[in-house]
PDB file of N, CA, C, O and CB in Angstrom:
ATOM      1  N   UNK A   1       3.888  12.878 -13.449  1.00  0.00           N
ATOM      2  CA  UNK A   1       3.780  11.668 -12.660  1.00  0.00           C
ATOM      3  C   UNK A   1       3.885  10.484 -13.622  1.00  0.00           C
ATOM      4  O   UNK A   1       3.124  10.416 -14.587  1.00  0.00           O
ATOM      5  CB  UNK A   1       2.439  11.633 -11.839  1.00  0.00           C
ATOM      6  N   UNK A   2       4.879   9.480 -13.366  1.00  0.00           N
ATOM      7  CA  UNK A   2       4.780   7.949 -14.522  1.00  0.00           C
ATOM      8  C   UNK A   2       3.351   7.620 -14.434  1.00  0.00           C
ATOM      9  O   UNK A   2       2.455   7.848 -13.622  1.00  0.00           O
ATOM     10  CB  UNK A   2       5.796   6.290 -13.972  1.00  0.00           C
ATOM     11  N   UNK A   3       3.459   6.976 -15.602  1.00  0.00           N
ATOM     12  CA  UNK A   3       2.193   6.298 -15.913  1.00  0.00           C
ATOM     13  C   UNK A   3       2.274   5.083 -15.072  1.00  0.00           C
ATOM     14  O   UNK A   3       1.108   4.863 -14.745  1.00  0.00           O
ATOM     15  CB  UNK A   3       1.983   5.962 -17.474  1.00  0.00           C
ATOM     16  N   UNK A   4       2.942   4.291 -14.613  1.00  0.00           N
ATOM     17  CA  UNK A   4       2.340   3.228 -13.377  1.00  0.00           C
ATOM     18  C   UNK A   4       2.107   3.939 -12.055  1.00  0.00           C
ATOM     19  O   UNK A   4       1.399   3.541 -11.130  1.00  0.00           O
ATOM     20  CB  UNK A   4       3.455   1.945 -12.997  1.00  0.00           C
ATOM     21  N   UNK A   5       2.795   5.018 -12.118  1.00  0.00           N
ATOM     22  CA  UNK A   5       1.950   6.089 -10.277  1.00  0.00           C
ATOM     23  C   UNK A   5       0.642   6.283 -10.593  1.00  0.00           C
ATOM     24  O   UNK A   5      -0.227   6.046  -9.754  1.00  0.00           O
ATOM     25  CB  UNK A   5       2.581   8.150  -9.782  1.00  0.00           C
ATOM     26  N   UNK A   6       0.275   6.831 -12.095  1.00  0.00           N
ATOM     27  CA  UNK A   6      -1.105   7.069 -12.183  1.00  0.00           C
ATOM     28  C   UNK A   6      -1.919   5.781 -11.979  1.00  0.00           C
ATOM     29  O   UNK A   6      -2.909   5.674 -11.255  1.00  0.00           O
ATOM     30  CB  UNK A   6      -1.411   7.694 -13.493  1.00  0.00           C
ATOM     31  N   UNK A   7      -1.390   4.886 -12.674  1.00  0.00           N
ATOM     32  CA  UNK A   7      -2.534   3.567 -13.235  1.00  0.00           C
ATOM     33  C   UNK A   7      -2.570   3.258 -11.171  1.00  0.00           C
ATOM     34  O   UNK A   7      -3.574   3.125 -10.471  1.00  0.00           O
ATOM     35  CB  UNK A   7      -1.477   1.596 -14.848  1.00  0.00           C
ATOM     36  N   UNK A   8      -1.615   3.243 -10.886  1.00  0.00           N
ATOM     37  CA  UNK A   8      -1.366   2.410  -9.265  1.00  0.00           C
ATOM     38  C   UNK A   8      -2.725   3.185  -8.588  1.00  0.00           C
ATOM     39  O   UNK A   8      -3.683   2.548  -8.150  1.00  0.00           O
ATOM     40  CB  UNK A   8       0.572   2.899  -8.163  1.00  0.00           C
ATOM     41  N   UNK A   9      -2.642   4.640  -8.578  1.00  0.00           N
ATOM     42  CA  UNK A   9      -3.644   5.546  -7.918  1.00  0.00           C
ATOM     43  C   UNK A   9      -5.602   5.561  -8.561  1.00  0.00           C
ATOM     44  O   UNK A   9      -6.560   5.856  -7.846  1.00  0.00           O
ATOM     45  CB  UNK A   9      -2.808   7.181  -8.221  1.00  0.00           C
ATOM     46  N   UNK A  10      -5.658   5.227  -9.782  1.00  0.00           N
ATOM     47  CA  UNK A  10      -6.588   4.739 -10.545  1.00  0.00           C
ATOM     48  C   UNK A  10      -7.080   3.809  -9.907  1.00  0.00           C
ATOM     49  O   UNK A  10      -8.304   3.791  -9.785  1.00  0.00           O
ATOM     50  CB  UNK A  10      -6.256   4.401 -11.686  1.00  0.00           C
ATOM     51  N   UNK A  11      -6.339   2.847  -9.360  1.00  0.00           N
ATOM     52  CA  UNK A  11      -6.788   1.601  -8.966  1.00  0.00           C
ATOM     53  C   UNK A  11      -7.548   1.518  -7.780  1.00  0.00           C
ATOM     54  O   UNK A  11      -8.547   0.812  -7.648  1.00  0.00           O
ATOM     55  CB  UNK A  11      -5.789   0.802  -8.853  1.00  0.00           C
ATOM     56  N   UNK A  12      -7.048   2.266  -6.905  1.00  0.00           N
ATOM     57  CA  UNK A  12      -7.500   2.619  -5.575  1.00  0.00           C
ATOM     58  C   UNK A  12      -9.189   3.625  -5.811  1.00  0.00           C
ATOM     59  O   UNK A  12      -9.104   4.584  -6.578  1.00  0.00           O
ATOM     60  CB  UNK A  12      -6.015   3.646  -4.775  1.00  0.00           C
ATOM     61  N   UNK A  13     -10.419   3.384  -5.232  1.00  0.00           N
ATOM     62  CA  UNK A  13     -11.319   3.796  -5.081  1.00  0.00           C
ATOM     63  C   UNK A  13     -11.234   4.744  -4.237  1.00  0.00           C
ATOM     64  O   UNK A  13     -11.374   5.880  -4.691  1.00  0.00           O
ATOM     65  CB  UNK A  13     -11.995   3.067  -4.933  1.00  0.00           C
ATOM     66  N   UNK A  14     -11.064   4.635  -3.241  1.00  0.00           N
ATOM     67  CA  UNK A  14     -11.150   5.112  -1.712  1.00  0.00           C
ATOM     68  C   UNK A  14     -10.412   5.809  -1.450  1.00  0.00           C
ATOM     69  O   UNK A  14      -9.741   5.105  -0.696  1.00  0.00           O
ATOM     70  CB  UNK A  14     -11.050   4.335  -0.745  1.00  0.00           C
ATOM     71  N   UNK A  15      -9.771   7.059  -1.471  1.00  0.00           N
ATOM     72  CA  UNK A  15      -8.415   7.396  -0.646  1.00  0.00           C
ATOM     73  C   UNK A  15      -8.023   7.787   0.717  1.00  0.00           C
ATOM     74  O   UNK A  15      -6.961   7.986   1.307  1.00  0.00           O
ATOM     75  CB  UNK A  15      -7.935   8.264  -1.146  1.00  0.00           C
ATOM     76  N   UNK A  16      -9.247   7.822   0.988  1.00  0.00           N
ATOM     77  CA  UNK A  16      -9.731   8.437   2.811  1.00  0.00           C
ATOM     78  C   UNK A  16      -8.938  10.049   2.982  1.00  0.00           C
ATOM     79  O   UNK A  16      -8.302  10.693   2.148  1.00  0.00           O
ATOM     80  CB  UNK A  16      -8.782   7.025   4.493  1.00  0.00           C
ATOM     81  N   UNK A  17      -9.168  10.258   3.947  1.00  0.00           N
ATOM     82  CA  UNK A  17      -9.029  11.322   4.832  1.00  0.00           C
ATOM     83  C   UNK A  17      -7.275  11.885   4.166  1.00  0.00           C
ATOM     84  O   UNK A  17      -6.381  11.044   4.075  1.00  0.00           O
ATOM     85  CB  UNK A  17      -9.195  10.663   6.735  1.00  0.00           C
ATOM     86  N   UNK A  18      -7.070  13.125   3.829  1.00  0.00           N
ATOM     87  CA  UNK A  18      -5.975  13.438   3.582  1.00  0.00           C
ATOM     88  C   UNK A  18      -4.483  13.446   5.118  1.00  0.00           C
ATOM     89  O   UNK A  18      -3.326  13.039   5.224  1.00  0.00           O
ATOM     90  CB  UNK A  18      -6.441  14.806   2.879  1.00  0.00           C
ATOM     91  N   UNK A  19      -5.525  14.192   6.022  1.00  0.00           N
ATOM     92  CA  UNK A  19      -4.488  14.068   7.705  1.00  0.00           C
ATOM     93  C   UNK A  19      -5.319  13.124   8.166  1.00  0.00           C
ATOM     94  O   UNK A  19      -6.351  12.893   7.537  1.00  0.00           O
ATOM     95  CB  UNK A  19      -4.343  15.601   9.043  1.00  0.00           C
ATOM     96  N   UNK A  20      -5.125  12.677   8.913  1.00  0.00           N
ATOM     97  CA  UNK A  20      -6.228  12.391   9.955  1.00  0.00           C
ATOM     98  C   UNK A  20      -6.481  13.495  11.101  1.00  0.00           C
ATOM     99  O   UNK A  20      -5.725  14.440  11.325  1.00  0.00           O
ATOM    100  CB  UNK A  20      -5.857  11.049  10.679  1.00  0.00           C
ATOM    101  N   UNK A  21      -7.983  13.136  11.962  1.00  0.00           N
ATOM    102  CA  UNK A  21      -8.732  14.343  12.638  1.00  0.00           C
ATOM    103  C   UNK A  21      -7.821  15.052  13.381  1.00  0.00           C
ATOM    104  O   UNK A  21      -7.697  16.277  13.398  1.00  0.00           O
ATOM    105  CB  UNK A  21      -9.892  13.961  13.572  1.00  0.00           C
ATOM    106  N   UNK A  22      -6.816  13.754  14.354  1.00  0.00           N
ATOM    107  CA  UNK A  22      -6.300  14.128  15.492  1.00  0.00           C
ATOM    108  C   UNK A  22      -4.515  14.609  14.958  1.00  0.00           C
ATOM    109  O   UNK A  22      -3.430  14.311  15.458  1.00  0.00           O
ATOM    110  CB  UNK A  22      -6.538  12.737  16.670  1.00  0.00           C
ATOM    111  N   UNK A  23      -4.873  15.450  13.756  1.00  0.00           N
ATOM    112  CA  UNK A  23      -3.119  15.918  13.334  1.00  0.00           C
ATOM    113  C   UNK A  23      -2.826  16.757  14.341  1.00  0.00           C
ATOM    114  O   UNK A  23      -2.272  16.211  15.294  1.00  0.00           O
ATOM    115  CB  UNK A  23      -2.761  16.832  11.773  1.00  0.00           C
ATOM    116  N   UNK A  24      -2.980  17.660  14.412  1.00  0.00           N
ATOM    117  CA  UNK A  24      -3.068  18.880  15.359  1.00  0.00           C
ATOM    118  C   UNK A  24      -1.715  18.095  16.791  1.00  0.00           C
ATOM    119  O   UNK A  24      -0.537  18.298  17.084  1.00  0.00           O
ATOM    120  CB  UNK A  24      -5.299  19.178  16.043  1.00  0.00           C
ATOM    121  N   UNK A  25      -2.887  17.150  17.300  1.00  0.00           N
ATOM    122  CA  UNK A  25      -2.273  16.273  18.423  1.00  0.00           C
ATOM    123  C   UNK A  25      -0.618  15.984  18.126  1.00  0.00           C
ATOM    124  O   UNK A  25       0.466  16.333  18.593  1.00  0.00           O
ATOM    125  CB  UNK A  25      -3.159  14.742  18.479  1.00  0.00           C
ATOM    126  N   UNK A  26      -1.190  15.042  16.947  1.00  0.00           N
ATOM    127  CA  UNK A  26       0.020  14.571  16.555  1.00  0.00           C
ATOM    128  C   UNK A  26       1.414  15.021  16.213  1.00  0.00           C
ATOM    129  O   UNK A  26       2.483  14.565  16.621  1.00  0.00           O
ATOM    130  CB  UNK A  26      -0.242  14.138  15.818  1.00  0.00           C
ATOM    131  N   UNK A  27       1.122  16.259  15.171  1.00  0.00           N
ATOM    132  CA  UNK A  27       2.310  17.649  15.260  1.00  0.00           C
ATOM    133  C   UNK A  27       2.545  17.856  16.988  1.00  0.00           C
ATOM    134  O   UNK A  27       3.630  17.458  17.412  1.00  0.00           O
ATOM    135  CB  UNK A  27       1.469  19.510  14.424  1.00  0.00           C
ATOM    136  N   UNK A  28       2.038  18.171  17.509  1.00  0.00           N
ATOM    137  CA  UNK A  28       2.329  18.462  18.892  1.00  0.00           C
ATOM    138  C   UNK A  28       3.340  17.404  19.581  1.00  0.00           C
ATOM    139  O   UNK A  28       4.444  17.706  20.036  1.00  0.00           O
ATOM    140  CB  UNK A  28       0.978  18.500  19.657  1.00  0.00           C
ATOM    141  N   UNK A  29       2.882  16.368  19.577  1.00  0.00           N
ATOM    142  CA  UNK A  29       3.662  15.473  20.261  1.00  0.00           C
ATOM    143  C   UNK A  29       5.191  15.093  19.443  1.00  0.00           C
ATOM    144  O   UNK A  29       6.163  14.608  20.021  1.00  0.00           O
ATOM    145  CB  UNK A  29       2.699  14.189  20.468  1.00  0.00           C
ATOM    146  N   UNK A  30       5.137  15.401  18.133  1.00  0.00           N
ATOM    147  CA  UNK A  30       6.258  15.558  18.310  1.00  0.00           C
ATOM    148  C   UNK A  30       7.494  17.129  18.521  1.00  0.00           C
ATOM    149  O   UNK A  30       8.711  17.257  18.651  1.00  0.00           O
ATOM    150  CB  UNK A  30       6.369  14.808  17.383  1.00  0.00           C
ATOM    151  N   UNK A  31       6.397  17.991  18.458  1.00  0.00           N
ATOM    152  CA  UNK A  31       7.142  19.281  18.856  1.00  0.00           C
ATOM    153  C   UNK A  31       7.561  18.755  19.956  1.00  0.00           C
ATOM    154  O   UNK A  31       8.786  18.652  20.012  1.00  0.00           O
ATOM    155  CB  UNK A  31       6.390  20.678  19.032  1.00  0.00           C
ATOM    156  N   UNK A  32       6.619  18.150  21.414  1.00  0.00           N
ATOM    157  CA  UNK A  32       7.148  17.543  22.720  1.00  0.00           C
ATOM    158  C   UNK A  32       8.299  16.888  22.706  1.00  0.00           C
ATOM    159  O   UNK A  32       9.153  17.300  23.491  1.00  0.00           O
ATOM    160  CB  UNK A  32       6.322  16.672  23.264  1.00  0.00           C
ATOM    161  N   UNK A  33       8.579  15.925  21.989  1.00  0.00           N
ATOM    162  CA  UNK A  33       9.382  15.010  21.567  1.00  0.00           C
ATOM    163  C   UNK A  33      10.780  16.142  20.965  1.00  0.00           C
ATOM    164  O   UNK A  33      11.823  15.654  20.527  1.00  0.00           O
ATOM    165  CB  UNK A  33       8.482  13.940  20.376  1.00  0.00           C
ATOM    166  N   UNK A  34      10.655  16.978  21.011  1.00  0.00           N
ATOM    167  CA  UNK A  34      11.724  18.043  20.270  1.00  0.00           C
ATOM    168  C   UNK A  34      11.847  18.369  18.976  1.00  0.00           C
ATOM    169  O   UNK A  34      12.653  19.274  18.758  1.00  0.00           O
ATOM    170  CB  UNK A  34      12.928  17.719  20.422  1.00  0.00           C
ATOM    171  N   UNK A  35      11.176  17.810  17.853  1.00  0.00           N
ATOM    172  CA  UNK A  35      10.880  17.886  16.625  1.00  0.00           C
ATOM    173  C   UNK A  35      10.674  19.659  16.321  1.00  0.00           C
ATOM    174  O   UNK A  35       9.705  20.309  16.713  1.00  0.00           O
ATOM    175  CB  UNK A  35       9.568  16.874  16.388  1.00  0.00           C
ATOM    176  N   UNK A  36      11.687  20.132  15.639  1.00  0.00           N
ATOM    177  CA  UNK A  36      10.967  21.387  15.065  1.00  0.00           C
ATOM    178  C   UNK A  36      10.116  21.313  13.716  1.00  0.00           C
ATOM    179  O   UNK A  36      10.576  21.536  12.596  1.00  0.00           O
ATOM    180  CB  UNK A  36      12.030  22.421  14.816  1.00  0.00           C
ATOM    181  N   UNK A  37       8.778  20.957  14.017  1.00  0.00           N
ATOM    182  CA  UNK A  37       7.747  20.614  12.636  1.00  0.00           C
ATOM    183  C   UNK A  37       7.943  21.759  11.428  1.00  0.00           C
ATOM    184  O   UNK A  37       7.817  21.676  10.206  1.00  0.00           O
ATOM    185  CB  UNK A  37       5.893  20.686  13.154  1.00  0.00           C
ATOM    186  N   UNK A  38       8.374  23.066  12.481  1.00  0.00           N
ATOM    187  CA  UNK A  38       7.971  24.441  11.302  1.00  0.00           C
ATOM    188  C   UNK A  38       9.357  23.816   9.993  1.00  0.00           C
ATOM    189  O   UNK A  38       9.429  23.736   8.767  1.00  0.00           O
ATOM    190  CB  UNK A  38       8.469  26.819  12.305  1.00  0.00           C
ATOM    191  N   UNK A  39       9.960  23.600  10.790  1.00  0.00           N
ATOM    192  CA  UNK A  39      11.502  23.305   9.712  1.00  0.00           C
ATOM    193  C   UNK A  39      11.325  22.258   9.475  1.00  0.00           C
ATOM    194  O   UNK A  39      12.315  22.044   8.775  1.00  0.00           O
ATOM    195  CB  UNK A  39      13.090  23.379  10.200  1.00  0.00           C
ATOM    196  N   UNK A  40      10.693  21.173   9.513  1.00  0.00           N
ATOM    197  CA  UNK A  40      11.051  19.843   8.764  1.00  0.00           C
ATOM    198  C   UNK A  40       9.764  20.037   7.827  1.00  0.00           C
ATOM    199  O   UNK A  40       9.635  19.082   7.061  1.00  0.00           O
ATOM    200  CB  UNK A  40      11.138  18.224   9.802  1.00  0.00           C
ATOM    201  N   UNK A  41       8.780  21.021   7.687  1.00  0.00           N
ATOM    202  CA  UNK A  41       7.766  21.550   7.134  1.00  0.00           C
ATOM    203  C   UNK A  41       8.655  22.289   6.132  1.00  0.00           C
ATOM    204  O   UNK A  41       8.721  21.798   5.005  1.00  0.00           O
ATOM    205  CB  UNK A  41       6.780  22.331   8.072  1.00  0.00           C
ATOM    206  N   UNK A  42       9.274  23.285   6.363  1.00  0.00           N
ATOM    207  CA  UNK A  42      10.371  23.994   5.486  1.00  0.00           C
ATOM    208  C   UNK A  42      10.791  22.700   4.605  1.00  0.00           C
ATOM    209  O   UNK A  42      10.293  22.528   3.492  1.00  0.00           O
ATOM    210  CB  UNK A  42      11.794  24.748   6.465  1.00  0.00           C
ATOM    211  N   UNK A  43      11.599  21.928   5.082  1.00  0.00           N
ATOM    212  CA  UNK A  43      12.438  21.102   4.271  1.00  0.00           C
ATOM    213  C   UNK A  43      12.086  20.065   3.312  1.00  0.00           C
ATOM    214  O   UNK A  43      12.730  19.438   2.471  1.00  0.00           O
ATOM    215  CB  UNK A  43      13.133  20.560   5.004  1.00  0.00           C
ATOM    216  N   UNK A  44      10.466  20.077   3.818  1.00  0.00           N
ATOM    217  CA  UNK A  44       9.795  19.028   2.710  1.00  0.00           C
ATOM    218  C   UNK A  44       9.370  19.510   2.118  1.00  0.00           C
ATOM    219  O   UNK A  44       9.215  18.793   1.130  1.00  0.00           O
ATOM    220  CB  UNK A  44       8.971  18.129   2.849  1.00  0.00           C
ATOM    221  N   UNK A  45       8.705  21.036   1.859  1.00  0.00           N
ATOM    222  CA  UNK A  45       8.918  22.008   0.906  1.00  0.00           C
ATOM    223  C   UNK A  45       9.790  22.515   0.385  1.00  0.00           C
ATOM    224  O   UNK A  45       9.450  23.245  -0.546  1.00  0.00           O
ATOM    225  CB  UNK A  45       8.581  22.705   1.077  1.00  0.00           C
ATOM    226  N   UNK A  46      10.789  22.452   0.575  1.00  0.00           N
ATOM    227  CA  UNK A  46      11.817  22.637  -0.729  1.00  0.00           C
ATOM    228  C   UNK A  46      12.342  21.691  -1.189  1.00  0.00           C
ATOM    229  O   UNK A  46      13.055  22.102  -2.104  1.00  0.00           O
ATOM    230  CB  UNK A  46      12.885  23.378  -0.598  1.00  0.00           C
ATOM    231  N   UNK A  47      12.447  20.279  -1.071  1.00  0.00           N
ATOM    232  CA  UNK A  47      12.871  19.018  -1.456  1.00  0.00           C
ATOM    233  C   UNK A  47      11.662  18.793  -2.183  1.00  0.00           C
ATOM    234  O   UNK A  47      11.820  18.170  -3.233  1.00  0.00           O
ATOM    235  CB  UNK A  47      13.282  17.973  -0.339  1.00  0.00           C
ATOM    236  N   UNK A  48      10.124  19.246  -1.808  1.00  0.00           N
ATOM    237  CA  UNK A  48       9.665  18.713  -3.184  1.00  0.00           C
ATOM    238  C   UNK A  48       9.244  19.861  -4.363  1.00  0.00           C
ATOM    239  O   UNK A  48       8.980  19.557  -5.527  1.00  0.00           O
ATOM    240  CB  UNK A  48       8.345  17.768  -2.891  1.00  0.00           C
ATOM    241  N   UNK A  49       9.236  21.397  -3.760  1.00  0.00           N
ATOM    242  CA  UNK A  49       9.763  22.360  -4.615  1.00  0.00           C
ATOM    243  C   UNK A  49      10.940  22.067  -5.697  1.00  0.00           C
ATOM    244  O   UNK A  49      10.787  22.728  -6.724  1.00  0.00           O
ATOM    245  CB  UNK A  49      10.179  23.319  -3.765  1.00  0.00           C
ATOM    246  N   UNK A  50      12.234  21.106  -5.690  1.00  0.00           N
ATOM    247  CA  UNK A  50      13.505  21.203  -6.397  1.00  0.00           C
ATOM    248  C   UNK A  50      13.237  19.778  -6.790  1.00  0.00           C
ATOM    249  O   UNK A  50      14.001  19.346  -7.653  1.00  0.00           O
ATOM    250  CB  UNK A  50      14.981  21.625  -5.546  1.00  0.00           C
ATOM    251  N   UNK A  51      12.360  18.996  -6.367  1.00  0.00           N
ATOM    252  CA  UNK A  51      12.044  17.364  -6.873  1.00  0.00           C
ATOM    253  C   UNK A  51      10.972  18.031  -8.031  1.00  0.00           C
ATOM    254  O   UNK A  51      11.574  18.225  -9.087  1.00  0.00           O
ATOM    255  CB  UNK A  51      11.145  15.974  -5.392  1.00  0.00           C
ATOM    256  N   UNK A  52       9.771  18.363  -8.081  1.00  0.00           N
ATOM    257  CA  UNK A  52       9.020  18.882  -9.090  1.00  0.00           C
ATOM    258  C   UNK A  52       9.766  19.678 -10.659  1.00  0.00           C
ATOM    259  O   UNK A  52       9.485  19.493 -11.843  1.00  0.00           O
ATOM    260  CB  UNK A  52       8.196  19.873  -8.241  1.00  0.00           C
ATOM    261  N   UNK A  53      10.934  20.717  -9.909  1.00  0.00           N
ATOM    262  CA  UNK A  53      11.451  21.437 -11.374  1.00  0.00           C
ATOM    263  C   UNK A  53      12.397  20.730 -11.488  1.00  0.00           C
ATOM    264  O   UNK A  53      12.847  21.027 -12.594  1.00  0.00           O
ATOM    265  CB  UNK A  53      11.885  23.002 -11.535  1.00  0.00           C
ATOM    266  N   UNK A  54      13.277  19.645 -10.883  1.00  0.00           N
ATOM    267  CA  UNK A  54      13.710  18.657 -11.945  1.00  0.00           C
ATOM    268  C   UNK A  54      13.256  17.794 -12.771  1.00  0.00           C
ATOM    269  O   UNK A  54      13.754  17.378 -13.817  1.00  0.00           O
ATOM    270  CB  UNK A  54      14.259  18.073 -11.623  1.00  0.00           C
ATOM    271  N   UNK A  55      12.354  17.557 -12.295  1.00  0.00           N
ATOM    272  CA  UNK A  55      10.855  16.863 -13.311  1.00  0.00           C
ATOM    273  C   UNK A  55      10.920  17.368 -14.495  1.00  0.00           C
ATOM    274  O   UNK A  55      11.359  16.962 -15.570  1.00  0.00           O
ATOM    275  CB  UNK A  55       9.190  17.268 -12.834  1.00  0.00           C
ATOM    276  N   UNK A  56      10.262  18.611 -14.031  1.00  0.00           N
ATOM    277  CA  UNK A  56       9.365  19.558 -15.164  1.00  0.00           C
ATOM    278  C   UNK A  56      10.684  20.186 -15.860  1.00  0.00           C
ATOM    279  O   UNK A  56      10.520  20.159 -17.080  1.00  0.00           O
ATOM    280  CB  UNK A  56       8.112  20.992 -14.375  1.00  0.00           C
ATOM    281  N   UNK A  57      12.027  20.784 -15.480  1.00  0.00           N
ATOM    282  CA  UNK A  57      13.277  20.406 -16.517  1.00  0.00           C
ATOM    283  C   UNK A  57      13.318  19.121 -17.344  1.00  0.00           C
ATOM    284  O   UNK A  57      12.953  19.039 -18.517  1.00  0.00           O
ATOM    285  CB  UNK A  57      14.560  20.309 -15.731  1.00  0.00           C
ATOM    286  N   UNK A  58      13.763  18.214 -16.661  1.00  0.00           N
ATOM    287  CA  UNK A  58      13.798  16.722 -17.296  1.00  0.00           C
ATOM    288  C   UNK A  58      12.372  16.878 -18.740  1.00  0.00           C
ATOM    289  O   UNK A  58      12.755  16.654 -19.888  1.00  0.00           O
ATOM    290  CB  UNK A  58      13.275  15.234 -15.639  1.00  0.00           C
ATOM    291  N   UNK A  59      11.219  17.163 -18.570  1.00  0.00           N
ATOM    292  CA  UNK A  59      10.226  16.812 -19.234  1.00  0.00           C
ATOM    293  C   UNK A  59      10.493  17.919 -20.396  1.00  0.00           C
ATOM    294  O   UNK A  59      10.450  17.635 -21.594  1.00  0.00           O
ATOM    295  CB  UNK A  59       8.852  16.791 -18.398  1.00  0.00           C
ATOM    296  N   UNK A  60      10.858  19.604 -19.736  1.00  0.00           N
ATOM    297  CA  UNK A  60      10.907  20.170 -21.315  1.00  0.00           C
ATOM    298  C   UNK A  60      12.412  19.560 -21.969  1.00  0.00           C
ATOM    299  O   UNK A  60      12.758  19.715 -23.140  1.00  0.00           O
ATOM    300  CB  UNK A  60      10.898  22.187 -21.346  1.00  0.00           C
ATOM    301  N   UNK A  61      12.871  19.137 -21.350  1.00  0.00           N
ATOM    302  CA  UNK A  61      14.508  18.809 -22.227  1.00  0.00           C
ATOM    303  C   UNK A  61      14.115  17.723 -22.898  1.00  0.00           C
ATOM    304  O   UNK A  61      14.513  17.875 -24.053  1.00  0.00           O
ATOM    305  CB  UNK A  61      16.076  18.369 -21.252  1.00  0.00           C
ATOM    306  N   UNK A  62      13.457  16.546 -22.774  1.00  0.00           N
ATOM    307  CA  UNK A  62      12.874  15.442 -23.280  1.00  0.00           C
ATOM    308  C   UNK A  62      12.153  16.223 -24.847  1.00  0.00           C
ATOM    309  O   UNK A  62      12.423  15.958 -26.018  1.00  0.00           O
ATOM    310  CB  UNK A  62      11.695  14.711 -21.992  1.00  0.00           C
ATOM    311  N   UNK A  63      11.182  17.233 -24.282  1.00  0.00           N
ATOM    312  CA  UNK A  63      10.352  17.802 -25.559  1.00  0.00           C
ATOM    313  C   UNK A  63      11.150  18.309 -26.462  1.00  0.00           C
ATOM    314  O   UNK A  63      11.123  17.819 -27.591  1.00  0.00           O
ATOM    315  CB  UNK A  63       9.369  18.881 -25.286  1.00  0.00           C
ATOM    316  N   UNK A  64      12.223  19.634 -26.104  1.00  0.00           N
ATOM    317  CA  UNK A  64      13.031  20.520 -26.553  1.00  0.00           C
ATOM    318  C   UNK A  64      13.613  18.701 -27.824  1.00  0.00           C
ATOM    319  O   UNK A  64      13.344  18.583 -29.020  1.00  0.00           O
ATOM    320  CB  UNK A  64      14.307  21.561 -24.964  1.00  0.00           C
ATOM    321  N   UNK A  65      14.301  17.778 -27.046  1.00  0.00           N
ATOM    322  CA  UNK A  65      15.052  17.089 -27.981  1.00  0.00           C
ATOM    323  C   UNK A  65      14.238  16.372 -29.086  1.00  0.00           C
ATOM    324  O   UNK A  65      14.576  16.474 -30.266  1.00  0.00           O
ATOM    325  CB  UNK A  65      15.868  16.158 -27.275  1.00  0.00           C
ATOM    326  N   UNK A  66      13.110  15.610 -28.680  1.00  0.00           N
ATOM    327  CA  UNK A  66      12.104  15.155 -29.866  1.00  0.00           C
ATOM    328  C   UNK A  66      11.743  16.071 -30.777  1.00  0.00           C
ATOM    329  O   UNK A  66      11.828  15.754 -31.964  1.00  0.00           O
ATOM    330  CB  UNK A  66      10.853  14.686 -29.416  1.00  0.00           C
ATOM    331  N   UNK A  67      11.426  16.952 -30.533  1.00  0.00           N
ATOM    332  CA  UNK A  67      11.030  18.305 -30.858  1.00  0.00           C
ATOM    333  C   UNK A  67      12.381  18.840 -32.388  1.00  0.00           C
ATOM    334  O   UNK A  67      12.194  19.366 -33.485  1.00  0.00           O
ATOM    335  CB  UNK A  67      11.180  19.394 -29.027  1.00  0.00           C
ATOM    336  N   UNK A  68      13.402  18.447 -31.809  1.00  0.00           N
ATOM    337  CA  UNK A  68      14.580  18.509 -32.950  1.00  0.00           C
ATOM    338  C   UNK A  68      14.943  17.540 -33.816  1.00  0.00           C
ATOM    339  O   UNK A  68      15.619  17.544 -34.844  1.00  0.00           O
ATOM    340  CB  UNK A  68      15.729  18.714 -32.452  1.00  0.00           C
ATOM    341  N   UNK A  69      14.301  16.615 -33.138  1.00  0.00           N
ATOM    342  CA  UNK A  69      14.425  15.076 -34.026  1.00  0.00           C
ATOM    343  C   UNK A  69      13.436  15.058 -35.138  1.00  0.00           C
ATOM    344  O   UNK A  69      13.721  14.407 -36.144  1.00  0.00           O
ATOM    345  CB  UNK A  69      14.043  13.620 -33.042  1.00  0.00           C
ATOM    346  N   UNK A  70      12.476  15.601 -35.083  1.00  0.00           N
ATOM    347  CA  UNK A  70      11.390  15.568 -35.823  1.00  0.00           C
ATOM    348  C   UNK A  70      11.678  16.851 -36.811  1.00  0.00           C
ATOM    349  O   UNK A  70      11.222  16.703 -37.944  1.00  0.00           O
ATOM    350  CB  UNK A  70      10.045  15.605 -34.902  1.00  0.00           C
ATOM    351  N   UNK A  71      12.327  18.021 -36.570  1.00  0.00           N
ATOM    352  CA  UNK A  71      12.531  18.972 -37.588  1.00  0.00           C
ATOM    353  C   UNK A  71      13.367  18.206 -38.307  1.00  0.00           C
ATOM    354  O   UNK A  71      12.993  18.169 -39.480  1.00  0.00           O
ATOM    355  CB  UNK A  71      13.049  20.337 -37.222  1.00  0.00           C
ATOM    356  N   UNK A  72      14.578  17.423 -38.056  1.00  0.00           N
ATOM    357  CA  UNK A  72      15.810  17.113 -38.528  1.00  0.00           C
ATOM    358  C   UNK A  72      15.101  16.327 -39.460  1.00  0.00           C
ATOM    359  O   UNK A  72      15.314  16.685 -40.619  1.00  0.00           O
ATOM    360  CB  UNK A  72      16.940  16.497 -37.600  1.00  0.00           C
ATOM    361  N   UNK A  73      14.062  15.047 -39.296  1.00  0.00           N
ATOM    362  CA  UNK A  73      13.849  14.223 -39.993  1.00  0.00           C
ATOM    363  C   UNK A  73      12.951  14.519 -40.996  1.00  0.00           C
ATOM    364  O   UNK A  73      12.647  13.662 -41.826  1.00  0.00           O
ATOM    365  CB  UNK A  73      13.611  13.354 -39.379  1.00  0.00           C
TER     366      UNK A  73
END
């Protein structure tokens, strides 16, 4: 996570309630509404499944290269 997401979340005391009470409801109404939740549940799990290991790629390739800069030097 950048260091201004952290410092931003630091800042905040409070974070309240992760769902709120009435989720349950709320998933529902939009299943009513035609929403398939199970699959847009799917899809935000794997968008942030493949958002995370490009991260965590990005971060060892960052190491892997300092990491050679510092033998070299």
């Amino acid at each position: 996570m950048p260091e201004a997401t952290l410092n931003a979340l630091a800042a905040h005391e409070e974070f309240g309630e992760a769902l709120p009470a009435n989720a349950d409801e709320v998933l529902a109404e939009f299943a009513k509404a035609g929403f398939d939740t199970d699959a847009v549940a799917a899809q935000l799990l794997g968008e942030g499944v493949a958002s995370f290991a490009k991260s965590w790629n990005d971060l060892l390739a960052c190491i892997a290269s300092k990491s050679e800069k510092l033998k070299a030097a």
